[in-house]
GUSE-123117 format. One record per atom (N, C-alpha, C): residue number from 1; residue in one letter; atom name; x, y, z. Coordinates in steps of 0.05 Angstrom, whole numbers. Each point is the difference from the previous one (the first is absolute). Example, Ala and Ser with C-alpha at 12.3 -4.5 7.8 and 13.67 -1.06 7.14 Angstrom:
2
{1; "A"; "N"; {264; -114; 156}};
{1; "A"; "CA"; {-18; 24; 0}};
{1; "A"; "C"; {18; 24; 0}};
{2; "S"; "N"; {-7; 21; -14}};
{2; "S"; "CA"; {16; 24; 1}};
{2; "S"; "C"; {-15; 22; 14}};
//
This chain:
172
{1; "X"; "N"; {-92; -141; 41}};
{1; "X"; "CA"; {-20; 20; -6}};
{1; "X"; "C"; {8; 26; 13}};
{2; "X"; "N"; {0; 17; -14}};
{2; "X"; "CA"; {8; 32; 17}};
{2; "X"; "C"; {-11; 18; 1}};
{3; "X"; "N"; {-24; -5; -15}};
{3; "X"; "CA"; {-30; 19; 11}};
{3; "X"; "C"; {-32; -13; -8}};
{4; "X"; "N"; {-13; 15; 9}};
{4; "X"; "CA"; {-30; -18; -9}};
{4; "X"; "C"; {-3; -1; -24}};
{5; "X"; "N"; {8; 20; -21}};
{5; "X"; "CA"; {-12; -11; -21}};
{5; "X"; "C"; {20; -30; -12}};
{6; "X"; "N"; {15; -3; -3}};
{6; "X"; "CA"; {11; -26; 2}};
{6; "X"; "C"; {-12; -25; 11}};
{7; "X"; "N"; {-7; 7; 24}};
{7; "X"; "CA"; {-5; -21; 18}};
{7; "X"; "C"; {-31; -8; -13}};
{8; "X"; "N"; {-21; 24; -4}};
{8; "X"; "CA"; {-37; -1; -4}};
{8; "X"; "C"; {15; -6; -37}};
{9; "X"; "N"; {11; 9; -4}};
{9; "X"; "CA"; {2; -8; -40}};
{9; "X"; "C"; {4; -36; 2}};
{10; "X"; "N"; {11; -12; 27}};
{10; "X"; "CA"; {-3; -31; -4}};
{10; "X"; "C"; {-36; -7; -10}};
{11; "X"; "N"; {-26; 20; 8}};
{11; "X"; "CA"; {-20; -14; 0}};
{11; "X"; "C"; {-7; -6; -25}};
{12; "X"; "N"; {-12; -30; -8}};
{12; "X"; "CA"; {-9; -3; -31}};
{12; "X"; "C"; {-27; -3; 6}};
{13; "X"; "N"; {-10; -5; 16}};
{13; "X"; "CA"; {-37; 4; -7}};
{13; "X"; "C"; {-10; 0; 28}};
{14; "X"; "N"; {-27; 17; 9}};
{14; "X"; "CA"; {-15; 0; 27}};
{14; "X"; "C"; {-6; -23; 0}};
{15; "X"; "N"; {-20; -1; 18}};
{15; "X"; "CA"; {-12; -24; 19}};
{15; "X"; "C"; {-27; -9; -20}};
{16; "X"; "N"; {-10; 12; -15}};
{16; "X"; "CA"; {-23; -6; -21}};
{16; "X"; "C"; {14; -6; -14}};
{17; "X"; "N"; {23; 17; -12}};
{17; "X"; "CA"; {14; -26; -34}};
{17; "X"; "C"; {11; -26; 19}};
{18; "X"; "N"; {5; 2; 16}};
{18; "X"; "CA"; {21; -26; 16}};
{18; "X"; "C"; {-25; -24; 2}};
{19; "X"; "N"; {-19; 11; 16}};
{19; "X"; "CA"; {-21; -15; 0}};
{19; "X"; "C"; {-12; -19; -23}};
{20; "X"; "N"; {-1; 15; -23}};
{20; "X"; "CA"; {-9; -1; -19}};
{20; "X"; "C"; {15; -20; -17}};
{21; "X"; "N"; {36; 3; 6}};
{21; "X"; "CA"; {19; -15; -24}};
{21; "X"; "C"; {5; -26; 24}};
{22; "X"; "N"; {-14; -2; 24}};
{22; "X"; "CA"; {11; -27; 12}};
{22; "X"; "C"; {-23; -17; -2}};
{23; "X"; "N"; {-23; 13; -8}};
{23; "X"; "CA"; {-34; -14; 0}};
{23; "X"; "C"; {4; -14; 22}};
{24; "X"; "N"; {-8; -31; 0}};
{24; "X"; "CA"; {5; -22; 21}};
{24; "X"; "C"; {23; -14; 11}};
{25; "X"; "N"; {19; 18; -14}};
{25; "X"; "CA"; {31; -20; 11}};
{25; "X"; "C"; {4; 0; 36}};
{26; "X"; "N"; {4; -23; 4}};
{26; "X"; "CA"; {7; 2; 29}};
{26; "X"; "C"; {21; 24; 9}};
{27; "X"; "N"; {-3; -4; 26}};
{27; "X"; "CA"; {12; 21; 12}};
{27; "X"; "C"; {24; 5; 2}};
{28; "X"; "N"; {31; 15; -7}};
{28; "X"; "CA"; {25; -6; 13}};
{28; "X"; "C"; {5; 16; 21}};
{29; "X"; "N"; {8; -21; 19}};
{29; "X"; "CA"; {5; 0; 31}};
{29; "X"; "C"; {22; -10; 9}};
{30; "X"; "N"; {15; 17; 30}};
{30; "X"; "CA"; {28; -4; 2}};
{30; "X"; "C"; {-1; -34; 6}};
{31; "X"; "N"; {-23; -17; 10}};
{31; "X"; "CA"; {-3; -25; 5}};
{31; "X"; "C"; {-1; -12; -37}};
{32; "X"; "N"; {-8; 11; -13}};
{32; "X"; "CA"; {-8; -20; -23}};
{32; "X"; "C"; {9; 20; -24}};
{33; "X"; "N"; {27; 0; -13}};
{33; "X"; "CA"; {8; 26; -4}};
{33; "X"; "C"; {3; -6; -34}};
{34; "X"; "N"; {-24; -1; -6}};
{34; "X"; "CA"; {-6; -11; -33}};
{34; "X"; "C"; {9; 16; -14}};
{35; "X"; "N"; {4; 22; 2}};
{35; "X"; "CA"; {15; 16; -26}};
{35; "X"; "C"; {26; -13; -12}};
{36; "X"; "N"; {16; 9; 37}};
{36; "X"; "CA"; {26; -8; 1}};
{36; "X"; "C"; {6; -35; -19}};
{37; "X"; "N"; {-12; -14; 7}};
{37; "X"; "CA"; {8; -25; -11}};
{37; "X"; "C"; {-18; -16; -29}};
{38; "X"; "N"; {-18; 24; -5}};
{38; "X"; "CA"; {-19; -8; -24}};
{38; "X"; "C"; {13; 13; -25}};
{39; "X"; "N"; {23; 21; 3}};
{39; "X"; "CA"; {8; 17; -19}};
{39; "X"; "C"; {19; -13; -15}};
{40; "X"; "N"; {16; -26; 6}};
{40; "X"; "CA"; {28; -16; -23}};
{40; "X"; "C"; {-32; -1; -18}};
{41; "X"; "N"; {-21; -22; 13}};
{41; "X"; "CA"; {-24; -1; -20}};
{41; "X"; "C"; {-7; 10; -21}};
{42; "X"; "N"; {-2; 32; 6}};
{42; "X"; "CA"; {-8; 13; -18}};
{42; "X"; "C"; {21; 6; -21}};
{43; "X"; "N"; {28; 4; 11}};
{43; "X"; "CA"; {22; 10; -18}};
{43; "X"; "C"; {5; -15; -21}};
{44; "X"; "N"; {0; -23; -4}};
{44; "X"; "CA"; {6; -20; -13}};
{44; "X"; "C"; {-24; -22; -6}};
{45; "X"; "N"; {-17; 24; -1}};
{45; "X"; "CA"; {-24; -14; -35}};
{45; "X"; "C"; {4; 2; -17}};
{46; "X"; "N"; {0; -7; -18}};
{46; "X"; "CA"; {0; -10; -27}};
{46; "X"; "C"; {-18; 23; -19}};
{47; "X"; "N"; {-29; 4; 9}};
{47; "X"; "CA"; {-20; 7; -15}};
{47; "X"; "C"; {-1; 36; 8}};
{48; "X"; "N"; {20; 7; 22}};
{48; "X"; "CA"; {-6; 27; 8}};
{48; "X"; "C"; {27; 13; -5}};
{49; "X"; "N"; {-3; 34; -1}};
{49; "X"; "CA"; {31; 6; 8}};
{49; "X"; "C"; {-10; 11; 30}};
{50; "X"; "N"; {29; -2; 4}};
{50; "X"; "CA"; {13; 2; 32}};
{50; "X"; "C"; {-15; 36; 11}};
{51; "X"; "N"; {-5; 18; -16}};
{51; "X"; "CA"; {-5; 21; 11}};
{51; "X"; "C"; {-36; 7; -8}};
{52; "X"; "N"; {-11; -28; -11}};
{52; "X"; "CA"; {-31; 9; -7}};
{52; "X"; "C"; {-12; 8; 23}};
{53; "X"; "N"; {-5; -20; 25}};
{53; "X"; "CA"; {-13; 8; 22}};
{53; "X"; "C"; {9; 33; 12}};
{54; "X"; "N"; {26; 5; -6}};
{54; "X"; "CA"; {-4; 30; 6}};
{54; "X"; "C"; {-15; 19; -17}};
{55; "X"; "N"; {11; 1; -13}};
{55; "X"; "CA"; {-15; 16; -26}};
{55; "X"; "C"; {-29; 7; 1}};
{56; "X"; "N"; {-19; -29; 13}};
{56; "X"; "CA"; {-23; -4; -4}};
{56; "X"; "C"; {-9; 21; 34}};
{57; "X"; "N"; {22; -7; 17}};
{57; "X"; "CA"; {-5; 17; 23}};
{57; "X"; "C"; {-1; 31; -5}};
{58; "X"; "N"; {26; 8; -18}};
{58; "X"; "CA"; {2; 20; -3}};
{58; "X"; "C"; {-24; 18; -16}};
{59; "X"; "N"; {-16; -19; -10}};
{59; "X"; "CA"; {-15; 12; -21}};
{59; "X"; "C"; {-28; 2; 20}};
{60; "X"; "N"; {1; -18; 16}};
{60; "X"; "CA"; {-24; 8; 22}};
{60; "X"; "C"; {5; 26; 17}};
{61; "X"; "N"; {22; 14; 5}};
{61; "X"; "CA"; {-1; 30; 11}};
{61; "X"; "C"; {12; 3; 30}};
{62; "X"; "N"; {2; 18; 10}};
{62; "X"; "CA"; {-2; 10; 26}};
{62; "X"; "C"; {-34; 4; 15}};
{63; "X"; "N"; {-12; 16; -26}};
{63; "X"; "CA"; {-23; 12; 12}};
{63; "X"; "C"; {7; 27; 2}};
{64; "X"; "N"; {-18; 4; 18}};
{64; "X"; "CA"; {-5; 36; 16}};
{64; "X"; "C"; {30; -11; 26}};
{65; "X"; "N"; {22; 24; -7}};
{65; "X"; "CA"; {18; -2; 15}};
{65; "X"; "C"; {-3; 6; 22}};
{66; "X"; "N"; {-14; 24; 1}};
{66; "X"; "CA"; {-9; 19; 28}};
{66; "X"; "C"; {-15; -22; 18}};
{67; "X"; "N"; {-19; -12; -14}};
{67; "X"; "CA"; {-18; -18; 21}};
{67; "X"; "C"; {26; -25; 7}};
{68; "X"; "N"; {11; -17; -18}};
{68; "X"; "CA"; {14; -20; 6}};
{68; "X"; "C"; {22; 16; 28}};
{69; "X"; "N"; {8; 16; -16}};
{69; "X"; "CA"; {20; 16; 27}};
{69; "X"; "C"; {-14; 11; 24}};
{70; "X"; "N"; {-21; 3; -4}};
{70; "X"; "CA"; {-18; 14; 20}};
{70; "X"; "C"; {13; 30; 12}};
{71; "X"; "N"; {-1; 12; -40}};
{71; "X"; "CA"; {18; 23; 18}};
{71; "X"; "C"; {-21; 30; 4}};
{72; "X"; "N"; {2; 11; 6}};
{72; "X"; "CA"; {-21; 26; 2}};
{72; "X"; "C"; {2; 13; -20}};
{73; "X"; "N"; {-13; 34; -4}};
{73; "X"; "CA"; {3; 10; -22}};
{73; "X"; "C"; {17; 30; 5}};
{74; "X"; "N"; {21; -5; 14}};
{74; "X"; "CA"; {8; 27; -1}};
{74; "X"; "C"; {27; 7; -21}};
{75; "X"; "N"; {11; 13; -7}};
{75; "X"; "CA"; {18; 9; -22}};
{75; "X"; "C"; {25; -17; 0}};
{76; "X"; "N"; {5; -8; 20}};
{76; "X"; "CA"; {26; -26; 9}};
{76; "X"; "C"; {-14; -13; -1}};
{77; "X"; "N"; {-18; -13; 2}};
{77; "X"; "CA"; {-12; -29; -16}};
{77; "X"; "C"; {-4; -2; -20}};
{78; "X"; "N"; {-11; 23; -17}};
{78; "X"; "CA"; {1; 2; -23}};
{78; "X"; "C"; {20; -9; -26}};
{79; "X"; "N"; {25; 22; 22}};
{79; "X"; "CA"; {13; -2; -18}};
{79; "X"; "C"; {25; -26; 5}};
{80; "X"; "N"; {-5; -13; 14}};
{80; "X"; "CA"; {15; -31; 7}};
{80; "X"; "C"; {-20; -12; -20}};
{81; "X"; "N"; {-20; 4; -2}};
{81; "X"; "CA"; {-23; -25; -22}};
{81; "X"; "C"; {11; -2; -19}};
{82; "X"; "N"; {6; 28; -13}};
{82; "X"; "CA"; {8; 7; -31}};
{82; "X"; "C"; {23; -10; -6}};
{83; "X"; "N"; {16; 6; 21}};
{83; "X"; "CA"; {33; -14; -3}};
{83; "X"; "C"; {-2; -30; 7}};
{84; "X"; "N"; {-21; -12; 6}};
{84; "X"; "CA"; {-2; -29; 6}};
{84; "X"; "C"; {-10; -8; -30}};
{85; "X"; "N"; {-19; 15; -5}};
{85; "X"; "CA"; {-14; -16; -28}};
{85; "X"; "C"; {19; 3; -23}};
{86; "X"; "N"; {14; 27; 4}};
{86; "X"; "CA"; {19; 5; -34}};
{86; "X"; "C"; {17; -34; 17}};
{87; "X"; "N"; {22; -4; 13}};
{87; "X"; "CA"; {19; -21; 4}};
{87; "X"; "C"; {-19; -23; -3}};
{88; "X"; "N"; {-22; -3; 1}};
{88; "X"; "CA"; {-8; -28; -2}};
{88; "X"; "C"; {-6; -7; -29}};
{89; "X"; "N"; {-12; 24; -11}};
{89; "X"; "CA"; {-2; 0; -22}};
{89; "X"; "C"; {27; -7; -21}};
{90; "X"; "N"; {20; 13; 14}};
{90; "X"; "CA"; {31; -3; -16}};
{90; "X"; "C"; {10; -28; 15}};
{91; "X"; "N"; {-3; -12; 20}};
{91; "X"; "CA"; {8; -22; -1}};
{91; "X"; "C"; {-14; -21; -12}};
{92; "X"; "N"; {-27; -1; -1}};
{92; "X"; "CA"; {-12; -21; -18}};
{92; "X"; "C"; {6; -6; -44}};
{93; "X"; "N"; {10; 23; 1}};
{93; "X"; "CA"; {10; 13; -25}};
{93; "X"; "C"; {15; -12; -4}};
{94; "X"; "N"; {28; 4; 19}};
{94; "X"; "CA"; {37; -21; 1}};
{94; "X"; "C"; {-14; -21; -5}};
{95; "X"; "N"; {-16; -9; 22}};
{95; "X"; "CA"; {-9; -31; 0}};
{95; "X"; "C"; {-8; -12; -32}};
{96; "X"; "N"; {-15; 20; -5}};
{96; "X"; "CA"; {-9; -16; -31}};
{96; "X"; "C"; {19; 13; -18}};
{97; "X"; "N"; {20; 13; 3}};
{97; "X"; "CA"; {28; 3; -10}};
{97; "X"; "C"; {22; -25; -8}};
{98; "X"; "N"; {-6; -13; 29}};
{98; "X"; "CA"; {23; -27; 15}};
{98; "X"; "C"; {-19; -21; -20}};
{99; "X"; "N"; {-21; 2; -4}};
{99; "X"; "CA"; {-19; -34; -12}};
{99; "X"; "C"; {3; 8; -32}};
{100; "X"; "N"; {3; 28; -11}};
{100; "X"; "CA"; {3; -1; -27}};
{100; "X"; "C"; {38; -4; -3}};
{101; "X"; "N"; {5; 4; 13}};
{101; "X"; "CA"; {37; -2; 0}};
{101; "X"; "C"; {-1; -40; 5}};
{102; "X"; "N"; {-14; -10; 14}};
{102; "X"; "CA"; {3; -24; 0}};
{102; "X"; "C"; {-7; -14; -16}};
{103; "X"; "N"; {-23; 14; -19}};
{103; "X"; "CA"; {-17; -18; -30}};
{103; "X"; "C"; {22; 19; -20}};
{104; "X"; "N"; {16; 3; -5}};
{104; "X"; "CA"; {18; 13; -15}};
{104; "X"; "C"; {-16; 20; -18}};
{105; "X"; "N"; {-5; 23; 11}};
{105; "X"; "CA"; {-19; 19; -4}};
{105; "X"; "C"; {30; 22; 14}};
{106; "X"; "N"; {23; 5; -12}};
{106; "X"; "CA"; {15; 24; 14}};
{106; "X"; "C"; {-17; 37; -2}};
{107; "X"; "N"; {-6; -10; -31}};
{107; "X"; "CA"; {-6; 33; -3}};
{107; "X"; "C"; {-22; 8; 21}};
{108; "X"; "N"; {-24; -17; -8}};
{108; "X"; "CA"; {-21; -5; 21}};
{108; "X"; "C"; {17; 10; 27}};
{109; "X"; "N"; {17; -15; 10}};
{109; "X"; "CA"; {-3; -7; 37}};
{109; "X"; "C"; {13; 37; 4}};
{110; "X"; "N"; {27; 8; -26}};
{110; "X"; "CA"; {4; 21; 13}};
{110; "X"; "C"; {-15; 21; -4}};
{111; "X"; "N"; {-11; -7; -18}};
{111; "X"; "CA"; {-30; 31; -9}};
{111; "X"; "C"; {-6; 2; 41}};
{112; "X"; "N"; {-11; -29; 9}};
{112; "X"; "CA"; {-12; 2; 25}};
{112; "X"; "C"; {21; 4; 22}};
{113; "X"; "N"; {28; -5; -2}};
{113; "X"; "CA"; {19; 19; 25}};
{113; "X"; "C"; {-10; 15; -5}};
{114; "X"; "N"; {18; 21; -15}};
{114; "X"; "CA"; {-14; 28; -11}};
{114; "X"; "C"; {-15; 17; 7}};
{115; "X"; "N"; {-24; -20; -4}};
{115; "X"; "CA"; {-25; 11; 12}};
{115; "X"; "C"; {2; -3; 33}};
{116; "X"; "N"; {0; -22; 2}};
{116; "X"; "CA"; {5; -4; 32}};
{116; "X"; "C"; {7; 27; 14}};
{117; "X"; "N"; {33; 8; -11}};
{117; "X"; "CA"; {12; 25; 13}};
{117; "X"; "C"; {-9; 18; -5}};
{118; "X"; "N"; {-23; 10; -26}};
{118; "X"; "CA"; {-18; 21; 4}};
{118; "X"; "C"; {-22; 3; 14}};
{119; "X"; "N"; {-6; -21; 16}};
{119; "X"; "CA"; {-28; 8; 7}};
{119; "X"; "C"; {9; -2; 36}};
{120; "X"; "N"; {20; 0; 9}};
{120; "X"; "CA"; {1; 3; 19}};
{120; "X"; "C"; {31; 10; 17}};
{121; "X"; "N"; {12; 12; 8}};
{121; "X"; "CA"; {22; 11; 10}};
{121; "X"; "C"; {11; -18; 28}};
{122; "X"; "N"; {-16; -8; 10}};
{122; "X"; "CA"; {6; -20; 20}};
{122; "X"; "C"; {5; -34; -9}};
{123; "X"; "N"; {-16; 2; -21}};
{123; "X"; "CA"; {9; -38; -5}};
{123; "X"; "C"; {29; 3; -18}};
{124; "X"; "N"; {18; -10; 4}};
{124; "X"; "CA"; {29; 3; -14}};
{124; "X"; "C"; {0; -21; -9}};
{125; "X"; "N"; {-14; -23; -6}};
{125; "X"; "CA"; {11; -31; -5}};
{125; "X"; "C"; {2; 1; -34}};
{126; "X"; "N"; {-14; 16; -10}};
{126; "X"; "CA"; {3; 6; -34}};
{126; "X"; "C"; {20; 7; -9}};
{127; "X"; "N"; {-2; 28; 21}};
{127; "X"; "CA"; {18; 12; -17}};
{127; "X"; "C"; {32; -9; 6}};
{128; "X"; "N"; {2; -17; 25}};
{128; "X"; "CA"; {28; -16; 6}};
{128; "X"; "C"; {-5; -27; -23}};
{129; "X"; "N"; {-10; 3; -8}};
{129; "X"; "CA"; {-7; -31; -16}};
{129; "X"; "C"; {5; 13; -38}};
{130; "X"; "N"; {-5; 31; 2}};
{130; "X"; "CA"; {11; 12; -25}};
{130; "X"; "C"; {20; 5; -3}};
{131; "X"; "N"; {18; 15; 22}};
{131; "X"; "CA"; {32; 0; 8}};
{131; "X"; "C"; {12; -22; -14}};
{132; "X"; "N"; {-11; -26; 15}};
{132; "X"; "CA"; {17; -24; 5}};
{132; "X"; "C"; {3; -4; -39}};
{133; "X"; "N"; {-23; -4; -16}};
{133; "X"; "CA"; {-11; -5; -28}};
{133; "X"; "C"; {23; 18; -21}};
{134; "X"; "N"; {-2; 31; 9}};
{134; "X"; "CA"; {14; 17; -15}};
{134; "X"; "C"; {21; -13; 6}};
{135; "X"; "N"; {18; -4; 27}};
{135; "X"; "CA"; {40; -7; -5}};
{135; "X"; "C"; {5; -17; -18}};
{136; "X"; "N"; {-21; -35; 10}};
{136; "X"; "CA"; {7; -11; -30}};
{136; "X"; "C"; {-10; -3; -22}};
{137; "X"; "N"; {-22; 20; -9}};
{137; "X"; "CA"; {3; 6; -28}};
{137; "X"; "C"; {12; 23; -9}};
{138; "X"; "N"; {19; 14; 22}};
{138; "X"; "CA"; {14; 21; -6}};
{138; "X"; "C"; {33; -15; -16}};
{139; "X"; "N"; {1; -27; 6}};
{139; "X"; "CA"; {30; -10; -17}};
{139; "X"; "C"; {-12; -17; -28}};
{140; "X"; "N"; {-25; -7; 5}};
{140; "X"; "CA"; {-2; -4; -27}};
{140; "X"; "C"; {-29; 8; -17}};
{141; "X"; "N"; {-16; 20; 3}};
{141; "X"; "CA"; {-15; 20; -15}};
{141; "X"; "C"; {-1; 26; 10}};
{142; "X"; "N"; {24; 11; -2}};
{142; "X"; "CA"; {9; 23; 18}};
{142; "X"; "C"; {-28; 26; -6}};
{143; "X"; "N"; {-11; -3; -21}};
{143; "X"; "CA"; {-18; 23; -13}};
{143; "X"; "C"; {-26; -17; 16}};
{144; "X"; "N"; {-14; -19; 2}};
{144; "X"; "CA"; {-20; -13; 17}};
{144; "X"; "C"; {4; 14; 33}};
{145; "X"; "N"; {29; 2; 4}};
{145; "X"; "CA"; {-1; 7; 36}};
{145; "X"; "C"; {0; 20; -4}};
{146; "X"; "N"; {9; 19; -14}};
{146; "X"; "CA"; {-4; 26; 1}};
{146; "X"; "C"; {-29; 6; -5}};
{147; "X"; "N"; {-18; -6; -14}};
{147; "X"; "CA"; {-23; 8; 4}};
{147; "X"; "C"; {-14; -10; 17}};
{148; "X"; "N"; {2; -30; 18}};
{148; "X"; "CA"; {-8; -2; 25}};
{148; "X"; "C"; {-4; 25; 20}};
{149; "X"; "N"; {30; 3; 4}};
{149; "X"; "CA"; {8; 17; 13}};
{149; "X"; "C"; {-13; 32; 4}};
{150; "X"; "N"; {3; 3; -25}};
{150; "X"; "CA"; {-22; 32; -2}};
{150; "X"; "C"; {-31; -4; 6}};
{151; "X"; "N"; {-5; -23; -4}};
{151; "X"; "CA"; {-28; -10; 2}};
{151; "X"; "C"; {-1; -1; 34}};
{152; "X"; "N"; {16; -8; 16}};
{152; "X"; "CA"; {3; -1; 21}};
{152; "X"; "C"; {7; 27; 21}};
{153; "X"; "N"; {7; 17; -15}};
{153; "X"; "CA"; {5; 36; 13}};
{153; "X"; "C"; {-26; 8; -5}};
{154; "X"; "N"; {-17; -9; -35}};
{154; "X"; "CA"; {-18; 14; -10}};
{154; "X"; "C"; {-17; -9; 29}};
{155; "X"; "N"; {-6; -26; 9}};
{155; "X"; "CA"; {-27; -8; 22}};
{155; "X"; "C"; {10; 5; 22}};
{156; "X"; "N"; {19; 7; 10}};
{156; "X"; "CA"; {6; 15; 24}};
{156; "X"; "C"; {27; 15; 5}};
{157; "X"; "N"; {-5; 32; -12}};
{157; "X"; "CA"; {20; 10; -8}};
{157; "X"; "C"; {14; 1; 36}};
{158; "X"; "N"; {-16; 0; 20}};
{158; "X"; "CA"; {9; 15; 32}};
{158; "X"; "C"; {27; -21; 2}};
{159; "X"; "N"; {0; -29; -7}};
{159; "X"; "CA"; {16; -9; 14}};
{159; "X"; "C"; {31; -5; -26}};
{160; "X"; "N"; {23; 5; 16}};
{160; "X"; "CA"; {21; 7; -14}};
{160; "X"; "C"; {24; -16; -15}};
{161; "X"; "N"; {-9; -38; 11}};
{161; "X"; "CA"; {13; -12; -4}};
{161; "X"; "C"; {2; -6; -39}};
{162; "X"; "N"; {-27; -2; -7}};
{162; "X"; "CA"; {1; -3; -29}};
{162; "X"; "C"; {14; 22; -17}};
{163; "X"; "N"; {1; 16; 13}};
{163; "X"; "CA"; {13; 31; -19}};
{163; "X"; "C"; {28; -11; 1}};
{164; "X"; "N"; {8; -7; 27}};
{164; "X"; "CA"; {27; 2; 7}};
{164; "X"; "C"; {15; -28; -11}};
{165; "X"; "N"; {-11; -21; -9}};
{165; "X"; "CA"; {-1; -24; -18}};
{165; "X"; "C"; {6; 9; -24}};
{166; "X"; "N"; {-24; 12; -18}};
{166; "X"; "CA"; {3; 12; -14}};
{166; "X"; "C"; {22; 17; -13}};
{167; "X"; "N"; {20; 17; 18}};
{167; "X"; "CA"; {19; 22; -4}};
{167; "X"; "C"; {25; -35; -5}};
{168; "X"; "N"; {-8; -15; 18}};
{168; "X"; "CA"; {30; -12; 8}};
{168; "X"; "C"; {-4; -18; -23}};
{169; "X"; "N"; {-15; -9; -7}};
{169; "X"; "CA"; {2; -20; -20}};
{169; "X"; "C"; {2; 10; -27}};
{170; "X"; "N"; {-8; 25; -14}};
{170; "X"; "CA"; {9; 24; -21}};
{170; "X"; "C"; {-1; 22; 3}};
{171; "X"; "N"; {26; -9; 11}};
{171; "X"; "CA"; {10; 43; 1}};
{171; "X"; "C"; {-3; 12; -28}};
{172; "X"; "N"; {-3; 18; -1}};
{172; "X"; "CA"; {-5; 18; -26}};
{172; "X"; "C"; {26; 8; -13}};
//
């Protein structure tokens, strides 16, 4: 992690959605450490996919960030909220990017990189996940990566790697 918003973009829901998505489940404790050893369980049902219980978290929220963070209201708090909510917002995005790329939904998942890398300048996992998409459909639908690619300057023209992809993969 190499700054807070990285580190606070880990949170997927306050203490009311948490509350709320564990109802009565016992407790996990470093003595009784049920996550850790209840999770082969869950991975390998039959009747679920492997990323529903997130999804269902993710759709329960953060909440009010300021209160979960317990941050005050001055202009640096402010403006850490904003930059916390755009990256959470763009990482929950990738996320349902990664579950339509896994139900073979490509157009879907990359509409949501895409998006991912527009709605936030700090979460990079899209737009490294559009990079990676454009090289190999740059050897075999060379006109598909190229418009990735502009799609990817178009949602965040600041950063330089897609331009510079771009030049190297068709020079003019």
């Amino acid at each position: 992690m190499t700054d807070s918003i990285r580190l606070f973009g880990n949170l997927v829901a306050g203490p009311e959605a948490l509350r709320a998505f564990a109802g009565d489940a016992p407790l996990n404790t470093d003595d009784r450490p049920r996550v850790t050893f209840g999770a082969p369980r869950f991975v390998y049902q039959k009747t679920a996919a492997s990323y529903g219980r997130l999804l269902k978290l993710l759709e329960a929220g953060v909440g009010d960030l300021r209160a979960v963070l317990a941050l005050d209201s001055g202009p640096d708090a402010n403006q850490f909220a904003g930059r916390l909510t755009k990256y959470i917002t763009a990482r929950d995005a990738y996320l349902n990017g990664l579950v339509e790329e896994v139900e073979g939904r490509e157009t879907k998942a990359i509409d949501l990189f895409v998006e991912s890398a527009r709605l936030s300048d700090d979460f990079t996992s899209g737009y490294a996940q559009c990079l990676t998409l454009a090289s190999v459909l740059a050897r075999v639908k060379p006109a598909e990566a190229r418009v990735l690619l502009e799609r990817l300057i178009e949602a965040q023209p600041s950063r330089a790697v897609a331009k510079d992809m771009l030049k190297r993969l068709f020079p003019k």
